[in-house]
N, C-alpha and C positions, 0 to 999 in steps of 0.2 A: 290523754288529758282532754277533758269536754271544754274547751274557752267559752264555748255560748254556756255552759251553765254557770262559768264562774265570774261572766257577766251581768246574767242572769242575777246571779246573788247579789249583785252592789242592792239592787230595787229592797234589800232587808236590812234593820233599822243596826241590828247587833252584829249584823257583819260589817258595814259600813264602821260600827264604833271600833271595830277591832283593829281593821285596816289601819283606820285614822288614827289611833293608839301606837299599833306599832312606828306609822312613819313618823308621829311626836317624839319617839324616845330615838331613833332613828334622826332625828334632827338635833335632839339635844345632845346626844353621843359626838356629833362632828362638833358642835358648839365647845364640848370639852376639848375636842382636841386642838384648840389654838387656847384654851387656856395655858399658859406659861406656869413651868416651873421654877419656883422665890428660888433662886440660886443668886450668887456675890453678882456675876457680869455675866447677862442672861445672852450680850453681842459674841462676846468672847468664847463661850461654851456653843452656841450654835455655828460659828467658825472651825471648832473641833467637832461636831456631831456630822457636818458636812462632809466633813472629810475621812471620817469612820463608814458613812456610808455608800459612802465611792468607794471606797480600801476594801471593804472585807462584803463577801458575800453573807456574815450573819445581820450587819448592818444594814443591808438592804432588805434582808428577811422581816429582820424585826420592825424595821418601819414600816412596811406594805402591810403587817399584818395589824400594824398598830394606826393604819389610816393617815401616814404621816405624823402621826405622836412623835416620834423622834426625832424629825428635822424641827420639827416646830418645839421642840422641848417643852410637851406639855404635858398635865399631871396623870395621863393617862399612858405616858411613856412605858409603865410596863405592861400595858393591856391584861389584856386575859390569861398571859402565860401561865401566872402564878397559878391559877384556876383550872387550867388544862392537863401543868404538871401535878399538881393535886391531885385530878380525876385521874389519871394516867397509873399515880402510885396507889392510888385506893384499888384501884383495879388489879395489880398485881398481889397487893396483899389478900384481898380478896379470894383469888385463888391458892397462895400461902398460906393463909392463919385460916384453919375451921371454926375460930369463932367467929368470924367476918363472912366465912360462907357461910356457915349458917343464917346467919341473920339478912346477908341477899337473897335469902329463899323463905323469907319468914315474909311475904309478901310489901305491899304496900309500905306498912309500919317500919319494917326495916330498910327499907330505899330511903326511906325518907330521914333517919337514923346514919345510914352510912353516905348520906349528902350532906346533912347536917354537918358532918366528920371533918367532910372535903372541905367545905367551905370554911372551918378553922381553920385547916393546914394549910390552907392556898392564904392567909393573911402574913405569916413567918417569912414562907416563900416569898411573898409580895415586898417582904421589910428585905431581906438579902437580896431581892433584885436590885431593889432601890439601889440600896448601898454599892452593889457591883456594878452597876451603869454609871454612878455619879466617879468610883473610883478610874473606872478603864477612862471614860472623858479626863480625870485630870489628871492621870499617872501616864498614861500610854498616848493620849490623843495630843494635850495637849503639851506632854514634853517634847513632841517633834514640831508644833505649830510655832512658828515665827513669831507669834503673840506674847509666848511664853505660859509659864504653870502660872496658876489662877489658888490661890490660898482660899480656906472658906473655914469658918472658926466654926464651935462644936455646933452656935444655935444654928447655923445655917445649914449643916450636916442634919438636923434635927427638924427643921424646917422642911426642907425638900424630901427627905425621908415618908415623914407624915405625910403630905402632901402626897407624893408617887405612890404608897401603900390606899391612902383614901381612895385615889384615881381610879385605881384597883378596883378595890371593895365594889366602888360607885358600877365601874363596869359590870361585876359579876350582878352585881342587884340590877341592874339595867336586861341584862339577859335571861335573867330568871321573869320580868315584866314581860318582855316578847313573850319567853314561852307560855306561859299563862293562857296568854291569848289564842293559843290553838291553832295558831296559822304557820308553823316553823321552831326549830330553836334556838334559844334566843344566842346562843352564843355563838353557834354558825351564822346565822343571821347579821352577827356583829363585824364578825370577818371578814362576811362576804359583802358587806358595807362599805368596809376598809379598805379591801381591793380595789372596790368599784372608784372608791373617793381617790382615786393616782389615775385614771384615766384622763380628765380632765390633760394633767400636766401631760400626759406621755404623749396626748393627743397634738399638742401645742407645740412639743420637742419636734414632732414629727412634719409637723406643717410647715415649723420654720427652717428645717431643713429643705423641706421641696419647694419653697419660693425663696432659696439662696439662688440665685443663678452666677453666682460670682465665676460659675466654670462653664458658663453657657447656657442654652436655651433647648428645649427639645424642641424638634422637627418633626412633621409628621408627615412624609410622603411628600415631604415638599411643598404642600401647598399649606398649611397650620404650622404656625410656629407659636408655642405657648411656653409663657413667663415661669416655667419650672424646670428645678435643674433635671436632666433626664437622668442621670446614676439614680438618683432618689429614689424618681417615680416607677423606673422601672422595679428598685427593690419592696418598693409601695404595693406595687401589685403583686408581685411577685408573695409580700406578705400577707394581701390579702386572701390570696388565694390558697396561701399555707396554713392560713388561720382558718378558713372551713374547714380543709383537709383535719388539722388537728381537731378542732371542735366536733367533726364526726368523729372522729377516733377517740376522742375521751367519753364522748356518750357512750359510745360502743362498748368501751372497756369499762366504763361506771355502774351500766345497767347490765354486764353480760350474768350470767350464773349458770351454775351447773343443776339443773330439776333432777332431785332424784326420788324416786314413788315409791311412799311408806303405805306397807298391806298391813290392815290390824286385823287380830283372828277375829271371829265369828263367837262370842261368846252368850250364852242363855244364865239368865236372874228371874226365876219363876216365873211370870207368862210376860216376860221382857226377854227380847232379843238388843244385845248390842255388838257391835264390831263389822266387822266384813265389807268394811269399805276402804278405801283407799284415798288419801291425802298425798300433798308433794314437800318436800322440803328443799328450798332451794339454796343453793352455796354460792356468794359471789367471789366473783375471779380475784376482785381485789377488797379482799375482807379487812384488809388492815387498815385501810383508807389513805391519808397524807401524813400519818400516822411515825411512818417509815423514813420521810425526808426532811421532817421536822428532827426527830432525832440523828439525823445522818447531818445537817446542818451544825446541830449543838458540837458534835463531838468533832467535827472538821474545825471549828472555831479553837478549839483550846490547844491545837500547836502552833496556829499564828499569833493568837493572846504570848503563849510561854517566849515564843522567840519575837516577841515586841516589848515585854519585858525583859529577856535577855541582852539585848541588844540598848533598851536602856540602860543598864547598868554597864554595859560594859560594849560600849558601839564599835570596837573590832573584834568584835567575837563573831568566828564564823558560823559555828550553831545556832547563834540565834536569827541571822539573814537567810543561812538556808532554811528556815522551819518558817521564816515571815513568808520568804519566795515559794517554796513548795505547794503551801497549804495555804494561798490566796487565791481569792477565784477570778480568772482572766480577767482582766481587761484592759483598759486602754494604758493604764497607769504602769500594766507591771508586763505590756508585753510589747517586744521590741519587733516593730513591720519591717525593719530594715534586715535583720535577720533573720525573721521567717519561725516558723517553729521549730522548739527547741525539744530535747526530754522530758525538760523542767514543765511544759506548758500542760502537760499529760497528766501528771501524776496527783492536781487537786480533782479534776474531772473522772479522773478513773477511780479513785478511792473514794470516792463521792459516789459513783454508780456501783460499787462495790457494799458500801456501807445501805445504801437503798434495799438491795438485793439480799441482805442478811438481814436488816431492820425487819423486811416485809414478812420474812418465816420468824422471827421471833413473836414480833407480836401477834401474827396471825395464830401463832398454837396457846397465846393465850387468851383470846378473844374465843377461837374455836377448840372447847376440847371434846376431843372426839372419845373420850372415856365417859366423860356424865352426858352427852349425846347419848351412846349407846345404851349405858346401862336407864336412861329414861324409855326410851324408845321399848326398853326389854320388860321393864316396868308397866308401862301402859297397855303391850300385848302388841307392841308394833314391831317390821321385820323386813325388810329388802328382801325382794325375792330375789334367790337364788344364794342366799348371804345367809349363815349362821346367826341367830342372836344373838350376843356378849362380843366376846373377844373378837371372834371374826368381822363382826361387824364395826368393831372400833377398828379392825385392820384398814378395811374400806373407807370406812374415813380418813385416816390418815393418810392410806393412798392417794384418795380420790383431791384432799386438800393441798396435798404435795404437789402431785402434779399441775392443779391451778395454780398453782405458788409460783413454780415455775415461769411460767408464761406472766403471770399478775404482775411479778417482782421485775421481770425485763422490761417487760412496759413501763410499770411505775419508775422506772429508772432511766430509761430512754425520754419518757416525759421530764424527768427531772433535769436533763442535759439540756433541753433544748433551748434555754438563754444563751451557753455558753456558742453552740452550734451559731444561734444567730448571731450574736456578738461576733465569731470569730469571722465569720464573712463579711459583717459590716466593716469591719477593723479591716479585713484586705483589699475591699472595695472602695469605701467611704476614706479609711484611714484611720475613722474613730469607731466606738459600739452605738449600736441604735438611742441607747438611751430606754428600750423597753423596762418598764418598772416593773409588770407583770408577767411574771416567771413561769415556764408550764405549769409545776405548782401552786401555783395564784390559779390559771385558769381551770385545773383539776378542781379547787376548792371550788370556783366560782360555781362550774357546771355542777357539780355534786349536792350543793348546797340550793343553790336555784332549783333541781330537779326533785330535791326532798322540798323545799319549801310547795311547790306547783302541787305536791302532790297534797300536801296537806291541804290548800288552799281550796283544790277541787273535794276533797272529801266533806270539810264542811263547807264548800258551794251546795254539796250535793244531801246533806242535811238539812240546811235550810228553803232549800227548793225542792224537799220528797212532797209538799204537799201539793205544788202543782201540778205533778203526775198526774195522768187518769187512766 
């Protein structure tokens, strides 16, 4: 990345508009998120939303990705899911229905055709989220909350519905504005907004613990004695220096890829020679993206939903306590320091890293297929040397993507543990979890997303600065 060129570009009147566009709609997006959602008792419902996202690891998912929408119960509470699980299921049918393929290969026309698609089906979704947010808060959240269940008659059900599906909408059109402008996209971009917008707080949680000295003061050789508790700062630093470590390692693992060099024959068209050079095709390690822990999140959620429902209906039911205990994600709430760990403490984190590790080859074989690879490559007159065109060559793809899978999926999944890792130390040390909001999965998106946006940003740096070349 050149930074003096894409300094350089501020001094240009339509990069400067672009910039200052994005960070307008980028300003008005957070402005939605403390808009409130018209619910009966907006005190009462965020009393139950607080406590959904302390409780369950998809609570805390969904509010970091929603920039705090969720504690603040605002009309943008279901973010961009709706939008994401849309583009997700168009994608698969995609590869299902031949008339869907086709028309992704009928250029331009048809992208814009099968986006079109997305963006009606992500409004249904939007309306059934609604509705499934508004019910888990008043069926599940707040029959356990001291406050009591909170009644809300049809227009208020109708009211916040609209409202949360518009929130919606408003987003997707807000993301489609960034991409426009050529600098990122816009709905990564929104994300990665979202992440950023909980620092602030985590930074705050963090400060006030290291000037608690209620358990003493640090010492430094004797001679410096400073107003900070030492357990803190030493795990302070200790994070700091964890957080490089990770932060090389997901660049590492974001930009790695496997280069593999396509030979095209040598072909002659009357006194035209073409072919006989050689291009690269490169395959990243982790082709799936966050792809994999998003979905591994969803489906870990629905046996602590079913046994928090169970367990409503009938609160000596042992099935539904062990399915609430099992399939909750550690922390301070559900794990006891006085006994140490249990079997119990194992089995959300390992089906969790389990469920990562199968997401990542699912969706990677449908993201990469190594048959219309092939038969394109075979098409054009291209050929891995040493590799048969057709079948054999699609064998090599498949190998060659299996075995990155491998390695991609460990990682991505080791990256996905690492809240609970920190957590469990703070909990033995501290007594309580750090309180980080920002999950390696936050950090994966942030890096992935910053590093595609830098890249856009220096491409057209480097467009509007070709003329001062010499």
């Amino acid at each position: 990345m050149n930074f003096k060129t894409i300094f350089k570009s501020f001094k240009n009147k339509d990069m400067r508009k672009r910039i200052l566009a994005v960070f307008g709609i980028l300003v008005a997006y957070r402005i939605l998120a403390h808009i409130p959602v018209p619910l009966g008792d907006t005190h009462t419902f965020k009393q139950a939303v607080d406590s959904l996202v302390n409780s369950t690891d998809l609570g805390g998912f969904i509010n970091l990705i929603s920039g705090g929408g969720l504690t603040n119960l605002s009309i943008i509470l279901v973010g961009l899911s709706p939008y994401i699980t849309a583009s997700i299921v168009m994608q698969l049918l995609t590869k299902a229905v031949p008339r869907l393929e086709e028309l992704s290969q009928d250029g331009e026309s048809g992208r814009r055709k099968i986006n079109q698609w997305t963006r009606i089906a992500s409004i249904p979704l939007a309306v059934l989220q609604s509705i499934a947010y508004i019910f888990i808060l008043q069926q599940t959240v707040l029959a356990q909350s001291s406050t009591g269940t909170v009644s809300m008659t049809t227009e208020n059900w109708m009211l916040a519905v609209t409202a949360m599906t518009a929130g919606s909408a408003l987003l997707m059109w807000l993301g489609e504005l960034i991409s426009e402008q050529g600098i990122g996209n816009g709905t990564s971009t929104i994300i990665l907004c979202s992440i950023i917008a909980s620092f602030p707080t985590t930074f705050a949680s963090m400060l006030s613990k290291l000037f608690d000295t209620s358990q003493g003061t640090l010492n430094l050789f004797g001679w410096l004695e400073l107003p900070v508790n030492p357990q803190m700062a030493g795990i302070m630093l200790a994070l700091g220096v964890g957080l490089i470590v990770v932060l090389y390692f997901l660049v590492k693992v974001n930009e790695a890829q496997r280069i593999i060099t396509i030979n095209y024959a040598k072909r002659v068209r009357g006194n035209s020679a073409y072919g006989g050079i050689k291009s690269i095709m490169p395959i990243k390690l982790i082709a799936a993206g966050v792809v994999p822990v998003i979905f591994a999140v969803a489906f870990l959620s629905v046996p602590a939903f079913v046994g928090q429902l169970i367990t409503n209906a009938d609160p000596a039911s042992q099935l539904g306590q062990n399915l609430t205990s099992w399939f909750s994600a550690p922390n301070a709430q559900n794990f006891d320091t006085s006994v140490g760990l249990q079997a119990k403490d194992f089995i959300y984190p390992a089906v969790y890293f389990v469920l990562v590790v199968m997401f990542t080859y699912f969706y990677t074989s449908i993201v990469f297929n190594s048959k219309e690879i092939a038969e394109n490559l075979q098409k054009q007159g291209g050929f891995i040397e040493g590799v048969r065109p057709g079948k054999t060559t699609e064998k090599y793809f498949s190998r060659t993507v299996n075995r990155l899978n491998l390695f991609g999926a460990l990682a991505l999944g080791i990256i996905a543990m690492l809240p609970y890792i920190t957590d469990y130390i703070c909990i033995q040390t501290l007594g309580s979890p750090l309180g980080i909001s920002v999950s390696g999965t936050g950090l994966l998106i942030v890096v992935t997303v910053a590093l595609e946006n830098i890249r856009q940003v220096n491409s057209r740096a480097l467009m509007v600065t070709y003329d001062d070349y010499q």
